[in-house]
C-alpha positions in Angstrom: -1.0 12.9 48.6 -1.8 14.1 45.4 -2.1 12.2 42.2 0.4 11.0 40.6 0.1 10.0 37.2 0.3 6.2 36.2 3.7 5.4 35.8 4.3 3.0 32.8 7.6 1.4 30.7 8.6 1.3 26.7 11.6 1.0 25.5 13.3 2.9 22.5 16.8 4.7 21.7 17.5 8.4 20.5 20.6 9.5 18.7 21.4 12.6 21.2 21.3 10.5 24.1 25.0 9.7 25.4 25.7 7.2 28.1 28.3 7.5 30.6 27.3 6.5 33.7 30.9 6.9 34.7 29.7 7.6 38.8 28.8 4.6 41.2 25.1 5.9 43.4 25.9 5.4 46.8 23.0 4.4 49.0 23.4 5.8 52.3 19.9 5.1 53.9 16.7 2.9 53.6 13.3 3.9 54.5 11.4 1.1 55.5 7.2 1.2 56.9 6.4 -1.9 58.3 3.2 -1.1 58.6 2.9 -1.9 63.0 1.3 0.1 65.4 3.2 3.0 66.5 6.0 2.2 64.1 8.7 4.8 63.8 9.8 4.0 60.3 8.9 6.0 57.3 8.8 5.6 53.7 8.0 7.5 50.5 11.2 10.7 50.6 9.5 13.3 48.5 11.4 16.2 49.1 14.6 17.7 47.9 17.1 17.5 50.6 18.8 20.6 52.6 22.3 20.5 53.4 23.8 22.3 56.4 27.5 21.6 56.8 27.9 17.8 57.1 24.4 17.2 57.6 21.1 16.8 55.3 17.7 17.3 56.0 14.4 16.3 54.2 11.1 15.2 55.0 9.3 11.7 53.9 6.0 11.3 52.9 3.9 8.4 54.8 4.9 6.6 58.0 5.8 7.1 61.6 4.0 6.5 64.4 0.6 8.2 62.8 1.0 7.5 59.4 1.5 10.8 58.3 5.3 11.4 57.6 8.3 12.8 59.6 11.0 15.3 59.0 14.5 13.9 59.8 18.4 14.8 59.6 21.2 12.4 58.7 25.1 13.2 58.0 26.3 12.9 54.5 27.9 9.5 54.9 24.8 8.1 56.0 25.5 8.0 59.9 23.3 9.6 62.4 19.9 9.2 61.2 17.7 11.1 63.3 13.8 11.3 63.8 13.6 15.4 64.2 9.6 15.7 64.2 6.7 12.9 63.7 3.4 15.0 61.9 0.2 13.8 63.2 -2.2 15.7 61.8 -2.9 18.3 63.9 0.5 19.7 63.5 0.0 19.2 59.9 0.5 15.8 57.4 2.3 14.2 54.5 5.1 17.3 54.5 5.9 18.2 50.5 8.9 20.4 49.2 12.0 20.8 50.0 13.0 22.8 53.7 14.4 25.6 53.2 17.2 26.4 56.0 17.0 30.1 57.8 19.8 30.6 60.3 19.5 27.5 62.5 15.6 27.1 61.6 13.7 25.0 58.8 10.7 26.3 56.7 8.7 24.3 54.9 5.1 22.8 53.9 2.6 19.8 54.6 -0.1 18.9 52.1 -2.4 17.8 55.1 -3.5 18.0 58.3 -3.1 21.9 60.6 -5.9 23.9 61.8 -8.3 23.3 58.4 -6.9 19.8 57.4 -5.8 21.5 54.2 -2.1 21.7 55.0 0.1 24.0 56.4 3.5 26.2 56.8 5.8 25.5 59.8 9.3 26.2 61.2 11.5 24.1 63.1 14.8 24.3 64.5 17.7 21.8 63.5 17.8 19.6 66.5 14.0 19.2 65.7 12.9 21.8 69.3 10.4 24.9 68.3 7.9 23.3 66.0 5.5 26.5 65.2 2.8 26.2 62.9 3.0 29.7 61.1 -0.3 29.7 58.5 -2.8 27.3 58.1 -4.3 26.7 54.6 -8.1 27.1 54.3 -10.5 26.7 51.4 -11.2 30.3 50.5 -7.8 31.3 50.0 -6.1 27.6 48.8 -5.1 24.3 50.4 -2.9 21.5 49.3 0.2 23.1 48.9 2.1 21.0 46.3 5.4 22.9 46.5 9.0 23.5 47.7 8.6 27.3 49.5 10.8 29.5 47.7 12.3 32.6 49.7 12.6 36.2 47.9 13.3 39.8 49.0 12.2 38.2 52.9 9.1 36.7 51.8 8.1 32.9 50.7 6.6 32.0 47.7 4.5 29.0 46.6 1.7 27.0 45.3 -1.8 25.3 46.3 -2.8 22.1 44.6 -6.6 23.2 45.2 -9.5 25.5 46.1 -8.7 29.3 46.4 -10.9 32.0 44.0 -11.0 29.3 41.4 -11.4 26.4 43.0 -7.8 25.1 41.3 -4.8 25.9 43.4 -3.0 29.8 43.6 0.1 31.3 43.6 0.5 32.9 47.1 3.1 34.9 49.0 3.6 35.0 52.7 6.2 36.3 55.2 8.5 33.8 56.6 6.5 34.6 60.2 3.5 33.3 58.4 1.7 36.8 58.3 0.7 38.4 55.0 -0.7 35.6 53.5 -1.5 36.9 49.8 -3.3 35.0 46.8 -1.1 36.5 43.7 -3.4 34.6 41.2 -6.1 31.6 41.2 -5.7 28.9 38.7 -8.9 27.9 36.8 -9.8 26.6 34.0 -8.3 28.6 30.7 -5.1 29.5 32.4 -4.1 26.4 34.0 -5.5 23.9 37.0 -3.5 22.7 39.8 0.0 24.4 40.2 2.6 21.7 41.2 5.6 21.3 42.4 6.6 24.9 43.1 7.2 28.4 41.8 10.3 30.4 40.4 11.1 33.4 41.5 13.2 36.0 38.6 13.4 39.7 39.9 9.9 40.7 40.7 8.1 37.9 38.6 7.0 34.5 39.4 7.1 32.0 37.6 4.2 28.5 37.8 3.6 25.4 36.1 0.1 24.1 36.0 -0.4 20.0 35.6 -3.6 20.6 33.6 -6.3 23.0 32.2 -5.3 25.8 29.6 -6.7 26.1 26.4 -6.1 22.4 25.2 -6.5 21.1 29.0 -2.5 19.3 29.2 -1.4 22.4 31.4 0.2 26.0 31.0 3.1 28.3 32.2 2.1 30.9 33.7 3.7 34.3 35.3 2.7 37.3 37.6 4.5 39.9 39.0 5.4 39.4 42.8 2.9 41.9 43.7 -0.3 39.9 42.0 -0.2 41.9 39.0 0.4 41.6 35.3 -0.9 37.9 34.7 0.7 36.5 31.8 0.5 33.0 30.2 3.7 31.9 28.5 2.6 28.4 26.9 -0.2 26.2 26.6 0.4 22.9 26.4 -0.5 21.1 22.9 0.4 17.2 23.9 3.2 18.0 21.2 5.3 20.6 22.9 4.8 18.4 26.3 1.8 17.9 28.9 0.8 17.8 32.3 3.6 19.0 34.1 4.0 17.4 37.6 6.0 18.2 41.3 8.1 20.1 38.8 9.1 24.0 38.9 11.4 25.6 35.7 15.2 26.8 36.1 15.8 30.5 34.6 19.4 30.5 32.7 19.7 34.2 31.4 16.4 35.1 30.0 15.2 31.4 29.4 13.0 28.9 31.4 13.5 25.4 31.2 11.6 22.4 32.5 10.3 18.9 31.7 7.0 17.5 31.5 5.7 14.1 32.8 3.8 13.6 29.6 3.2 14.8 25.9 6.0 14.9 23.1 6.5 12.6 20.0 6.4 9.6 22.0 3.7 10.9 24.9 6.7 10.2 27.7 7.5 13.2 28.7 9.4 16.5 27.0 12.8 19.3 27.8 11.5 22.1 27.1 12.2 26.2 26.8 10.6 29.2 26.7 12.2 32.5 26.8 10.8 34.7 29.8 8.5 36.4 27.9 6.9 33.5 26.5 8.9 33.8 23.1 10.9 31.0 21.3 9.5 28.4 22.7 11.7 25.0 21.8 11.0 21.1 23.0 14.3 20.1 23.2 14.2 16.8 24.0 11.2 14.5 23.0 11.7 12.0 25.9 11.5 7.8 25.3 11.9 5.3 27.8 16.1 4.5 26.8 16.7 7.7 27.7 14.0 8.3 30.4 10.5 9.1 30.2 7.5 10.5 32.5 9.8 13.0 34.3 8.5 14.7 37.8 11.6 16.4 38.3 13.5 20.2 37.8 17.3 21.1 36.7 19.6 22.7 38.6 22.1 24.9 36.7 26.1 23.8 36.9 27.8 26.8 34.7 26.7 25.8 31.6 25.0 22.6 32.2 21.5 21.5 33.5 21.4 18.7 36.3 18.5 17.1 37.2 17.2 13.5 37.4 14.1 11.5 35.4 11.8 9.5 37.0 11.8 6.4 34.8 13.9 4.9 32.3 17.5 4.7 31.5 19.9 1.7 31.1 17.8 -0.3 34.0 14.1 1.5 33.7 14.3 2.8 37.1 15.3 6.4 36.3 18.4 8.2 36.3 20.3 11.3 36.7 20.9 13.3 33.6 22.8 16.4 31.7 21.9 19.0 29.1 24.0 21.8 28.1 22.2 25.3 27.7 22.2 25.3 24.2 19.7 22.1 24.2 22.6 19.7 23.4 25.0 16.7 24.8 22.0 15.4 26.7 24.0 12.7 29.0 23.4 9.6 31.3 26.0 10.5 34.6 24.5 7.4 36.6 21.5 4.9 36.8 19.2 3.5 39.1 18.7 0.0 39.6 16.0 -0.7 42.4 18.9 -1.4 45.1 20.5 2.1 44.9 17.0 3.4 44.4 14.2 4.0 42.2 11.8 6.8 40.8 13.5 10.4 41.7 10.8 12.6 42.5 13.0 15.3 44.0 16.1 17.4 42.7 19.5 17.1 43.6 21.3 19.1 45.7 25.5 20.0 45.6 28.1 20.2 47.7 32.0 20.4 46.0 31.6 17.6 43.3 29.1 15.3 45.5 25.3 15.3 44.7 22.7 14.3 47.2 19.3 13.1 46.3 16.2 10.7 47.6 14.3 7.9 45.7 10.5 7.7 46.2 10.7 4.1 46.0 13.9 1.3 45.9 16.9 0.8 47.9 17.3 -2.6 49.9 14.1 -2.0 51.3 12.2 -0.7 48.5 10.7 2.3 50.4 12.7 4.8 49.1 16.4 5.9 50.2 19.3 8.3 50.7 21.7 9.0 47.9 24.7 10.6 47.3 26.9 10.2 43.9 30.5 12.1 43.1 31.2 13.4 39.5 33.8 15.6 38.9 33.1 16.7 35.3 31.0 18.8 36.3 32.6 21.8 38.3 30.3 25.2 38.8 31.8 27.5 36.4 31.6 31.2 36.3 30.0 32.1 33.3 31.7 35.0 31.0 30.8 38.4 31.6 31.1 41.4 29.1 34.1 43.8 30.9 32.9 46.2 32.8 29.5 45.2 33.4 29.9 44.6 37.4 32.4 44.0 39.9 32.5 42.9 43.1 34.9 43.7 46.2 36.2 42.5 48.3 36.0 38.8 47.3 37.0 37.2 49.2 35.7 39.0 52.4 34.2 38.0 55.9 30.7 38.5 54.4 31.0 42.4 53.3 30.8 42.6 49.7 30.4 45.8 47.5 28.5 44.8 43.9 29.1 48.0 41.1 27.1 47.8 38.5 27.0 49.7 35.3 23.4 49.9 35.2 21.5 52.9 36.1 19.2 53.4 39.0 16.1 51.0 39.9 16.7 48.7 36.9 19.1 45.7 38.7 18.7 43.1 41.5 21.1 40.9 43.4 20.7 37.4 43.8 23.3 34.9 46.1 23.3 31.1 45.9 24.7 28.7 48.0 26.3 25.7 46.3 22.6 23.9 46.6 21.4 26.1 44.9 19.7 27.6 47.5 18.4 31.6 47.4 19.9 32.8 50.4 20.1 36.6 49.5 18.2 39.0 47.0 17.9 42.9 47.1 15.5 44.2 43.9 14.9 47.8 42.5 18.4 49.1 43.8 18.6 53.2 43.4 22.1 53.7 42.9 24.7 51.8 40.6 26.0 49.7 43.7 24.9 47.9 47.0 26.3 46.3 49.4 26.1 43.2 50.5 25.6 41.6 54.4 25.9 37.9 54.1 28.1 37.7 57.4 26.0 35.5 59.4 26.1 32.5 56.3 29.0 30.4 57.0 32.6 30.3 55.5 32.4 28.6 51.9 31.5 29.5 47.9 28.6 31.5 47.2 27.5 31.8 43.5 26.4 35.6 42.6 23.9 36.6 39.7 23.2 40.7 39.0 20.4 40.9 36.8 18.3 43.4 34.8 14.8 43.9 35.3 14.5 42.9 31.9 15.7 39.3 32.9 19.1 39.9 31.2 22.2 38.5 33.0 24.4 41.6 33.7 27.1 39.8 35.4 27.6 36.5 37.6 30.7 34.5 39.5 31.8 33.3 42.5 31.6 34.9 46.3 34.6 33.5 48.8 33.7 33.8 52.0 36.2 33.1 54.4 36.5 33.9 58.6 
């Protein structure tokens, strides 16, 4: 595992901050490691869950029978917890990120162990058959890979904590068969060590956070296009504006990034911060403090016009909590806290289904190895943001999984992106020649998509709701 930085516990009060907590944290599962021989328990969830129907997958950390984590499945009222796949080092070690789901297989990423005990990226099928070890990470090219896998235009994107050209960690690309393994830029030094946490991909540009280096050695954001051109950093990190971002990726609303980091801000706890995509007007929003959480590893997710996310520390009992910000940097809200029995320390995201969030805790629960969450709130309901008429369209909706998008912008200049509810990329077509597409999403299953058509500039042309219904 990586380092994590040392966790530690102040407490003050802010004037924005406003306390709810009006939603009860359900536990639904304890990990436990007692530490025997050939022990099939596991401790330390890390990774964002994936949700497919009524059943959640994730992966945890440490344990198992070799010590070196497991990937498992459990339904969403904590019943039917299932072992899918003990790592054991040669099949890789200590898996990181969040799975993503592909049809009825799982993608995802160890930090350890494969052919070059650098880590690896694997596939395996839902009932935990077909483990394949697709790439294996290797000094030259970058190892350690500290980061959810994130799927665009049919290939994954990602991060290595280490090594590669400069000897700090790289942005890569790689089809989702493992093949065309690509370095799109190596971190070192002046532009930012140690990419963590994962990558964001807008149109044809990605988006990294580093968790040190850069001019004043607290971290940058960085982007390059998808390709491995056009470097660009967007901020260095000052200790004022935030520092040493960590596990964490930023969220694009419109044209603007937003993120948190674990440290730096007025009281050196952590900042919200924002940064249009072309690294303009930059903004710390929040200036975090213990009262109303502090050393964040965590991301937002984007509810209409809300961010949803969760801090590591702090709140009303100092063991973290889930939070909300609205877009425009205000309202930041307490939804629910953790208290060491329901869990403790988010390092992950949450996920979404209808008005029911689903998370893990690296640590707490009744057996203090981390656990399984779930919590309802239903003031928060996705929203379809407001659209200038005649913009975009899209027909039929609902369909079977047919869809026609018409867009009134001109040829090569707009991309498509669908959503599931998770937030989830499941579909993305970029550089369209004409002023409509069509869209195949007939083999996703019968629910609420969430669409986004968006200019190569970045600029939100249109966005809403797909129905898909068989």
């Amino acid at each position: 595992m990586k380092k994590l930085f040392t966790l530690s516990l102040f407490t003050f009060t802010f004037s924005l901050f406003t306390p709810m907590c009006n939603a009860q944290i359900v536990d639904l599962h304890d990990f436990a490691d007692t530490g025997s021989v050939g022990n099939t328990n596991t401790k330390f969830p890390i990774s964002t869950l994936t949700l497919s129907g009524n059943v959640l997958y994730g992966t945890t950390e440490e344990g198992g029978p070799s010590g070196e984590g497991q990937i498992y499945s459990i339904h969403v009222d904590g019943t039917g917890f299932k072992d899918l796949l003990d790592f054991n080092g040669t099949n890789g070690g200590a898996p990181f990120g969040q799975l993503i789901l592909i049809g009825k297989n799982l993608y995802g990423c160890s930090e350890e162990g494969g052919a070059n005990f650098m880590g690896n990226i694997f596939r395996i099928d839902t009932n935990g058959n077909g483990f394949t070890d697709l790439y294996d990470f290797a000094r030259a090219t970058g190892g350690v890979p500290s980061s959810s896998l994130f799927l665009s235009g049919g290939k994954f994107f990602g991060a290595t904590f280490q090594y590669g050209p400069g000897d700090s960690g790289v942005v890569f690309s790689v089809d989702t068969n493992g093949a065309n393994y690509k370095v799109l830029h190596g971190c070192s030094g002046p532009d930012g060590n140690h990419p963590s946490g994962g990558v964001t991909v807008v149109g044809n540009k990605v988006y990294a956070l580093c968790q040190d280096g850069g001019t004043n050695h607290y971290g940058t954001l960085f982007t390059v296009d998808s390709t491995g051109n056009n470097y660009k950093s967007l901020i260095n990190f000052t200790g004022a504006n935030g520092a040493n971002p960590d596990y964490s990726h930023v969220t694009c609303v419109n044209k603007t990034l937003w993120g948190m980091t674990y440290n730096g801000g007025v009281y050196n706890q952590g900042c919200i911060f924002s940064v249009d995509t072309d690294g303009t007007n930059e903004k710390t929003r929040v200036s975090l403090k213990d009262s109303i959480g502090s050393y964040p590893h965590n991301s937002f997710m984007l509810l209409g016009k809300r961010l949803i996310g969760m801090i590591t520390n702090g709140g009303v009992n100092g063991d973290g909590y889930i939070v909300a910000i609205d877009t425009d940097g205000t309202n930041l809200t307490d939804l629910a806290d953790f208290d060491g029995i329901n869990g403790r320390e988010p390092l992950s995201d949450l996920i979404l289904s209808g008005d029911v969030f689903y998370g893990v805790t690296w640590e707490g629960g009744s057996k203090v190895d981390g656990n399984v969450f779930s919590f309802t709130y239903t003031g928060l309901g996705i929203q379809q943001l407001s659209v200038a008429n005649g913009k975009c369209s899209v027909y039929p909706n609902p369909s079977s999984g047919m869809f026609t998008v018409q867009s009134s912008v001109g040829s090569g200049q707009w991309s498509v992106e669908v959503y599931n509810v998770l937030g989830e990329k499941i579909y993305s077509t970029h550089s369209l020649t004409t002023n409509h597409c069509s869209l195949d999403l007939s083999s996703s299953p019968s629910g609420v998509y969430l669409y986004r058509v968006v200019a190569n500039s970045g600029e939100l042309i249109g966005e809403g709701k797909l129905v898909i219904q068989k």
